[in-house]
C-alpha angles and dihedrals in degrees: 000000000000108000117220110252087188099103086048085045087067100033088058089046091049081052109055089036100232112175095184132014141155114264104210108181118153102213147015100292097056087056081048093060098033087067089049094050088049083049104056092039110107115269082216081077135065107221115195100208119180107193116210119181115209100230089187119018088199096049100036092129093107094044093051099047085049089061095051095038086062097042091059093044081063088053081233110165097194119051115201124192135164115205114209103182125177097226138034095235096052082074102066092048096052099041089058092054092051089048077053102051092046101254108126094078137109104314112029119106121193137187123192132209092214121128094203110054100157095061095065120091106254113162097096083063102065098072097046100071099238126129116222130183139197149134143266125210106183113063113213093191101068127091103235089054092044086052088052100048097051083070097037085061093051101056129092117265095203092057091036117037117225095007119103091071129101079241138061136204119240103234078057089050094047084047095056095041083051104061079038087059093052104034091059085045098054088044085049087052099048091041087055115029105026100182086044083113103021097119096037112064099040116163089343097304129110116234128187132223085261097051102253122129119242140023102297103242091182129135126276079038122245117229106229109257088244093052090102094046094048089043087057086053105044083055098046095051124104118176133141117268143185084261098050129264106001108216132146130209121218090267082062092247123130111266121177099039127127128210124204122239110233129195134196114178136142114328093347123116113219112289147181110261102160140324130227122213125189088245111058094011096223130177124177121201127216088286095048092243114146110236097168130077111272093200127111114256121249081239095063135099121228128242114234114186120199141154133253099253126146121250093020100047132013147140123264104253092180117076126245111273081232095057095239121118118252119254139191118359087351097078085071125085137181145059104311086047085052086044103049091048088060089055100051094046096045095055091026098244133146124234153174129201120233129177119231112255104234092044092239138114096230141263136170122290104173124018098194094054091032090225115160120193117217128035089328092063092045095056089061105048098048108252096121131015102199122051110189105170139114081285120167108238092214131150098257096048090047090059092071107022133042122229144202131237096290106263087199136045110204139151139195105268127167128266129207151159114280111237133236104277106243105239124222101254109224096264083064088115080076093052094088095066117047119234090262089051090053088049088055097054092041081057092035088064102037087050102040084045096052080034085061096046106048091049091046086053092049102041120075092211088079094056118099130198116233105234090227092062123013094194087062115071138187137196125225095207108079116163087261093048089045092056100042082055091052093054105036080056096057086045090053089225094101130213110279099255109328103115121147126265106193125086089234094046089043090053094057099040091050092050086041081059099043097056088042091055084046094047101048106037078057088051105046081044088057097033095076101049082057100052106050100030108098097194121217111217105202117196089223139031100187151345098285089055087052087059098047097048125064104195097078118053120201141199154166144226113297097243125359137083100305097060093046079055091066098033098056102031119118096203107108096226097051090042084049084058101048084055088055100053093042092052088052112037096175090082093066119094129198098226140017084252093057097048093046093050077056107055090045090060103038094084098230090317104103134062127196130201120215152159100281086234095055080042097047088052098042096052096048093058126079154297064050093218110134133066139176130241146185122030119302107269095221148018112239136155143213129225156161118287123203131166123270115295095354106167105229086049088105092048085051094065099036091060090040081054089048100049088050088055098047088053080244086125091042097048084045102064092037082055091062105017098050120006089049092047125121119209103058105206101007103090106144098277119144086243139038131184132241126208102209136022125244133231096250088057089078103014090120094064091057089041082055090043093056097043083055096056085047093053100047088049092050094054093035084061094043089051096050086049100053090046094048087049100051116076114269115272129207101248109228110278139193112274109235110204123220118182118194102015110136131198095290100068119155136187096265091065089059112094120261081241085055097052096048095050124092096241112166095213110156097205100042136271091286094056111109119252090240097034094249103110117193134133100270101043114093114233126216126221109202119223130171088237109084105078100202114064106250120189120185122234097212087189095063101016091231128139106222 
């Protein structure tokens, strides 16, 4: 928990100048860092370095005098020593026994390796002439440390040693950090790894991997089977702390922290000249001058700072293959993480993903400080350095902030709710005609089959001779028989045998067959476009259609690009909009979650508009409700944003450009937009097909079909039921003709044929046809088996 001050140690060395100086430590580790301060000075230099170990911290009188006594043998007039001690209140002691010795006067320069300066008593330093310099860890102005100590006044001393004070010591300070620093481990684990303990704390007991209770407290000692995991996440972590930004390097030291430089000196109480941070490595001098190098070392690992936004940045909801938790930069997914790993592989930089603190891109907040909120502000004041987010590339934001080639070309486009499909009825088989067409064909049949019959009774071609008499003729096209050619003809399926003859007949019956081939082949083409396209109706097409409706209101994000779109736009229906939603703030939302939500639950009666990529992923996840429509209203980018003048800002763009080149941008957003998306084909088209057909599709032919078989039945029982009820008729016979035969015919005269046939003669097979009886009239005998009625002329002895 105790951050290194050795590397400050030698900037502040390099500072002040100092070519030979005393070297005081009181134990092993300060030998240890002496040889890596001697180390890190510039062999351009020769240091002069006199190294004097503190046996005894209480008792320290002789060895300081011996220090001073060999500093005037050298007639030196400036004595300058730097005390490295291994514990805070080791400095106390040893200061008053070198205010006791005499050694705090004009002349001495010190510089102490205490991380809590402020916390020595200083003020009998500031009339004797000497300089002394140290750092302070804990920074009293912050506002984390201002909220804690307004309950570290407030708790009893007595219960809590060293609370209670408007101060606190810094080994209190590294203790509190430090369950701070478990406590949110052990929170990050369980957030993203939730069966992490499962087997372990089972009805209030612990249990180990091997089934045993209790932590194992053997020799040689056992690490616990969740050290490691709780080692990864103690590195990973990064939260404020009483002793500044908590972070860990792989090694598990503090890296990122800053300590304050801190100045006592005649009369001058002790005082902030500068402060050092593992980052930029400044140190001002009295006159707040840098005189160190600003820049980032090649050794440290840039601050990216980004916002939680799907599909761009998330958390990993799956757990690893391997079964431990993600750490670090892993615990991101998405395409700006995707994207941000490209980047640093591609120009060979370190990094570390932060999200930005108020949860916004950035837009500006005072004009006359210039001051931006979100990632934006950030970016300029110097919390982050790299911004890779879905962040608007726009002038104003350009004044203040560099970026990057656009790695994504988007524009504001407009979100509803996507409407019920209209489903084919089950008359739909008629969709593909319209009612005239239908009309057209109704009036086509009944004429082409009068047509046929009027022809076929005008033209001789249609007359045909009886064979049993070639003077007597029939025509097959009666008005039934024309009627029954017209429509097997529409139903392709023809009319047994019955085809005209006649040229006039044959014309009408070629250009009847002509339209019928036309006509069907366009209906059965049409037919299937109408039977497995479910339509989407959409209330609106465009923006123009939002203004000049009322029902659907519409709205943006409350601050961002898209609303400065509309702001600042000088198209009137895009100004007309931004009236609208000014007049009416409620349709503004705070996030893209928000204003989908929105549009989800508005039942068709609210519109958001939004960036096309946030539009294109929403729409493609489930409950699969929402769609875009109309074209996008403007043209806009995302990039990369960096801070002014940083110096991989060039290498930045180069690899964005090259990424775009390779297709690696491109596969990437196909990877989330489309490959991870969740509703297949409905992905907000106007139309979306259909495999089969269902069963309501065509239900309307069955529903005729079986109108059809009612009908037939119906008319099937009415006749029966007319033909039982009239008096019973002879059927027309054959005429059997019987010359010679006299009144007193018998039964022997009649033809065997005669006998044998079913005749219905009421007054026997030898009565005369006329009733006139003689031996030159001809006699007719009835039978059911001559189809055509045949009566007999006696006066002429002819059959008609």
């Amino acid at each position: 928990m105790r951050p290194s001050h050795t590397k400050a140690l030698v900037d502040l060395i390099k500072q002040y100048e100092w070519r030979a100086f005393h070297y005081v430590y009181d134990s092993e580790e300060g030998l240890y860092r002496l040889q890596a301060i001697l180390q890190a000075l510039d062999d351009r230099y020769k240091y002069h370095v006199r190294m004097r170990r503190l046996s005894d911290v209480t008792a320290a009188h002789e060895d300081l005098r011996a220090l001073d006594k060999l500093n005037k043998l050298e007639n030196r007039t400036e004595t300058f020593i730097v005390m490295d001690l291994s514990k805070e209140k080791h400095y106390p002691k040893v200061m008053q026994q070198v205010r006791e010795v005499g050694m705090n006067k004009q002349g001495y320069h010190y510089i102490l390796g205490t991380l809590e300066f402020l916390n020595l008593e200083m003020d009998r330093y500031q009339h004797g002439g000497v300089n002394i310099t140290g750092f302070q860890l804990v920074n009293y102005s912050s506002d984390y440390v201002r909220e804690f100590l307004k309950i570290w006044k407030q708790i009893d001393s007595d219960i809590w040693p060293l609370g209670g004070y408007d101060h606190i010591p810094l080994e209190a300070a590294l203790a509190v950090d430090a369950v701070e620093v478990i406590q949110r481990t052990i929170v990050q684990l369980f957030t993203n790894y939730t069966s992490l303990y499962q087997l372990t704390f089972r009805r209030g007991e612990i249990y180990n991997y091997n089934k045993t209770k209790g932590v194992p407290c053997v020799d040689p000692p056992v690490p616990w089977m969740h050290g490691e995991a709780l080692m990864r996440g103690m590195v990973s972590l990064h939260i404020p702390g009483v002793t500044g930004n908590i972070q860990f390097d792989e090694f598990g030291f503090r890296r990122d922290y800053k300590l304050d430089v801190y100045n006592v000196g005649l009369n001058n109480a002790p005082s902030k000249v500068g402060e050092w941070t593992t980052k930029h490595r400044m140190v001002y001098n009295n006159d707040t001058t840098t005189t160190m190098d600003k820049n980032l070392t090649s050794d440290s690992a840039y601050k990216v700072t980004s916002i939680m936004e799907e599909p761009f940045l998330m958390l990993r909801e799956k757990p690893p293959p391997d079964g431990k938790p993600y750490v670090g930069n892993d615990i991101y997914e998405g395409f700006c993480a995707d994207l941000a790993k490209q980047i640093a592989s591609r120009i060979g930089i370190e990094y570390e993903i932060r999200l930005v603190k108020d949860q916004t891109y950035g837009v500006l907040v005072n004009n006359e400080t210039d001051e931006w909120d979100g990632m934006v502000g950030e970016l300029m004041r110097g919390e982050a350095q790299i911004a890779v987010a879905p962040l608007t590339i726009n002038s104003e934001r350009e004044r203040v902030i560099d970026f990057s080639k656009p790695f994504m070309d988007i524009g504001i486009s407009i979100m509803i709710k996507k409407p019920e499909i209209k489903k084919p009825g089950v008359f739909s088989f008629m969709k593909p005609f319209t009612w005239q067409l239908w009309m057209c064909i109704i009036f086509g049949y009944i004429a082409v089959g009068i047509g046929i019959f009027f022809v076929s009774r005008f033209s001789s071609a249609e007359w045909r001779r009886l064979p049993t008499d070639r003077k007597l003729a029939y025509n097959n096209f009666t008005l039934p028989n024309s009627l029954w050619f017209a429509m097997g003809s529409l139903m392709l399926q023809g009319s047994d045998d019955t085809c005209p003859r006649s040229a006039s007949g044959r014309i009408i019956g070629g250009a009847w067959w002509f339209a019928v081939l036309i006509t069907i082949s366009s209906y059965t083409a049409n037919l299937a476009a109408f039977l497995t396209i479910e339509k989407l109706l959409t209330p609106i097409e465009s923006a123009d259609d939002l203004v000049k409706q009322s029902e659907i209101a519409y709205g943006t994000l409350r601050s961002g690009s898209t609303n400065a779109f509309f702001k600042d736009s000088k198209v009137s229906t895009y100004k007309q909009m931004h009236m609208y939603m000014d007049t009416k703030p409620s349709v503004y939302v705070d996030n893209l979650n928000q204003g989908i939500q929105r549009v989800r639950e508005s039942k068709g009666k609210y519109a958001f508009l939004l960036e096309s990529v946030h539009n294109e992923y929403a729409n493609n996840r489930k409950p699969c409700d929402t769609m875009k429509v109309g074209h996008n209203l403007n043209s806009n980018h995302y990039g990369i944003a960096t801070t002014k003048h940083l110096p991989i800002n060039t290498a930045i763009t180069l690899a964005v450009l090259s990424l775009t080149e390779d297709g690696t941008l491109e596969n990437m957003k196909k990877t989330w937009w489309i490959d991870k998306g969740e509703c297949q084909f409905q992905t907000g088209h106007r139309e979306s097909k259909k495999k089969s057909l269902s069963l309501s599709n065509v239900a309307g032919i069955y529903f005729i079909l079986i109108a059809g078989l009612v009908l037939s039945i119906i008319i099937g029982v009415c006749e029966f039921i007319y033909f039982k009820s009239k008096p019973e008729r002879v059927p027309s016979a054959m005429v059997y003709m019987m010359p010679g035969v006299d009144s007193d015919c018998t039964d022997d005269d009649v033809p065997e044929e005669v006998k044998l046939a079913n005749h219905r003669s009421s007054n026997g097979p030898c009565s005369p046809v006329n009733g006139n009886a003689g031996k030159n009239n001809y006699f007719g005998y009835l039978t059911q088996y001559s189809p055509p009625r045949i009566t007999v002329d006696v006066d002429s002895n002819t059959a008609v």
